[in-house]
C-alpha positions as a printed Julia matrix, in Angstrom:
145×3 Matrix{Float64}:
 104.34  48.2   68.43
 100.55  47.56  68.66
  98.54  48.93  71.47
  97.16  46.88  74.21
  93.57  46.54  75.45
  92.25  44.74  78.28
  89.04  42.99  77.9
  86.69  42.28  80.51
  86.22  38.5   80.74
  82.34  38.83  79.22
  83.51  40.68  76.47
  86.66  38.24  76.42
  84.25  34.93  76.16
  82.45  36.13  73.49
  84.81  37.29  71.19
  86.55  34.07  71.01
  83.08  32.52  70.74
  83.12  34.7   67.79
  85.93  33.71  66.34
  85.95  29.57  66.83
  88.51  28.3   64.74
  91.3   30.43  64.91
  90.24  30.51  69.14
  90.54  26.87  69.19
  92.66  26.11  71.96
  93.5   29.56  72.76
  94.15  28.98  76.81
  93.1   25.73  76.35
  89.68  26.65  76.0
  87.5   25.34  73.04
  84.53  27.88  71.68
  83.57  25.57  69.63
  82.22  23.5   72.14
  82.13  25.62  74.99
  79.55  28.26  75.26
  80.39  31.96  76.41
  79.25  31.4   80.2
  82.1   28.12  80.43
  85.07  30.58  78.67
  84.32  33.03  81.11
  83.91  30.41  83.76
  87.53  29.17  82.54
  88.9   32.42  82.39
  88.05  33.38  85.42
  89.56  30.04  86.95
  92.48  29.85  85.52
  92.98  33.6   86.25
  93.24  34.16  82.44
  93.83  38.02  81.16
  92.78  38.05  77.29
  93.6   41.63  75.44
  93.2   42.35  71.89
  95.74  44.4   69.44
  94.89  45.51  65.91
  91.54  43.43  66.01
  94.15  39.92  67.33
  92.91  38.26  70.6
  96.15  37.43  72.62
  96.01  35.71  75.88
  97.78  35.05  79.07
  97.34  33.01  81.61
  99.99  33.01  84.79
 101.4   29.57  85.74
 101.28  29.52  89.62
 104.1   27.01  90.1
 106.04  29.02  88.12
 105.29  32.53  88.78
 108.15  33.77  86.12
 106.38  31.42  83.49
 103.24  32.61  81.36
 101.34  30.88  79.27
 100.49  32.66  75.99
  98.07  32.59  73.01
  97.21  34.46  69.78
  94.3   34.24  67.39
  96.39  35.24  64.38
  99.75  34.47  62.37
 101.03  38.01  62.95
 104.06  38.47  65.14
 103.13  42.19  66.13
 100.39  41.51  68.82
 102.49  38.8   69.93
 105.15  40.72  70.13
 103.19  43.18  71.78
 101.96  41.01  74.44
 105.47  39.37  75.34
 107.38  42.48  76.0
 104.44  43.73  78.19
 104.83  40.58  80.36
 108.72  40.77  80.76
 107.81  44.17  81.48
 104.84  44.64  83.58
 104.29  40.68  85.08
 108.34  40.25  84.92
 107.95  36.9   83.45
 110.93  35.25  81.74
 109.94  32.44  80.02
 106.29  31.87  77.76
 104.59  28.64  77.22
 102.0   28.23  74.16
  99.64  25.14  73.1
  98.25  24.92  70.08
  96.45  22.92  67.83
  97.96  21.41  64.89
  98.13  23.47  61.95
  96.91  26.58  63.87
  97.83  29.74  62.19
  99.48  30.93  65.51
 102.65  28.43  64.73
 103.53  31.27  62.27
 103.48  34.13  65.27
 105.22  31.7   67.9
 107.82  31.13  65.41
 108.32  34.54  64.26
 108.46  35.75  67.75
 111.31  33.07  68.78
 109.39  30.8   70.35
 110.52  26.69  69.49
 108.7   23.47  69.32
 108.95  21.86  73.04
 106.84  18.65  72.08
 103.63  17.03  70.71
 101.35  16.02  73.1
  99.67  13.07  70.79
  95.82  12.98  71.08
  95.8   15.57  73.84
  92.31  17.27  72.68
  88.72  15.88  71.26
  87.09  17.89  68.81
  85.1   17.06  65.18
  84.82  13.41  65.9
  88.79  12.63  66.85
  91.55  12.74  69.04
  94.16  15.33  68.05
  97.71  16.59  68.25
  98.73  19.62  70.32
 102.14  21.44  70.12
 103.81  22.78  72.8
 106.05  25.76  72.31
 108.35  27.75  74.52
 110.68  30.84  74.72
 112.82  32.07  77.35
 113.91  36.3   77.83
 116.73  37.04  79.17
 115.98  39.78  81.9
């Protein structure tokens, strides 16, 4: 199991600024058109915790109608992190069910998947980026607890 590690949001906001195509909508957020200072800003907002395992940002983000719910996001097509990440929020934030968005073609389809996690939906044109409108797919899982 890969180990944990909090980052502060600072540190958070510029790594995915640092990495701004496989961060793309990680949380929603977009480093490729938001600087450092708005992903923290957004972060901080959306009360957003973003940790990294084996060099893989992974995010969550609570859903506060939902308090069981999380929504989650990885930088990378490796289940491990993932992995990681979802047992220490059925764990340690009790949640039972895990929400992910994600751009088209995103190498995190490949994680989600391998992790159990099934297409929910398209939202069609949900997100503007390099000139165009584009797809997002939703994806969900459920724990039992």
């Amino acid at each position: 199991m890969a180990d944990l590690s909090l980052l502060g949001t600072a540190e958070a906001a510029a790594r995915l600024s640092a990495a701004p195509q496989t961060a793309r909508g990680f949380l929603g957020l977009d480093p490729v058109t938001q600087n450092a200072a708005l992903l923290a800003r957004e972060l901080t907002r959306t009360g957003a915790q973003v940790l990294s395992a084996d060099g893989v940002l992974l995010g969550y983000a609570p859903n506060s109608v939902q308090p069981r719910q999380g929504w989650v996001a990885t930088t990378s097509a490796d289940p491990a992190p993932l992995a990681a990440l979802l047992d220490f929020l059925r764990t340690y934030r009790r949640c039972t069910s895990y929400v992910a968005e994600v751009p088209e073609g995103a190498p995190a389809v490949a994680a989600l998947e391998a992790c159990g996690f099934t297409g929910a939906g398209r939202l069609p044109g949900h997100v503007f980026h390099s000139g165009g409108y584009h797809d997002v797919l939703v994806y969900s899982a459920t724990q039992e607890g």
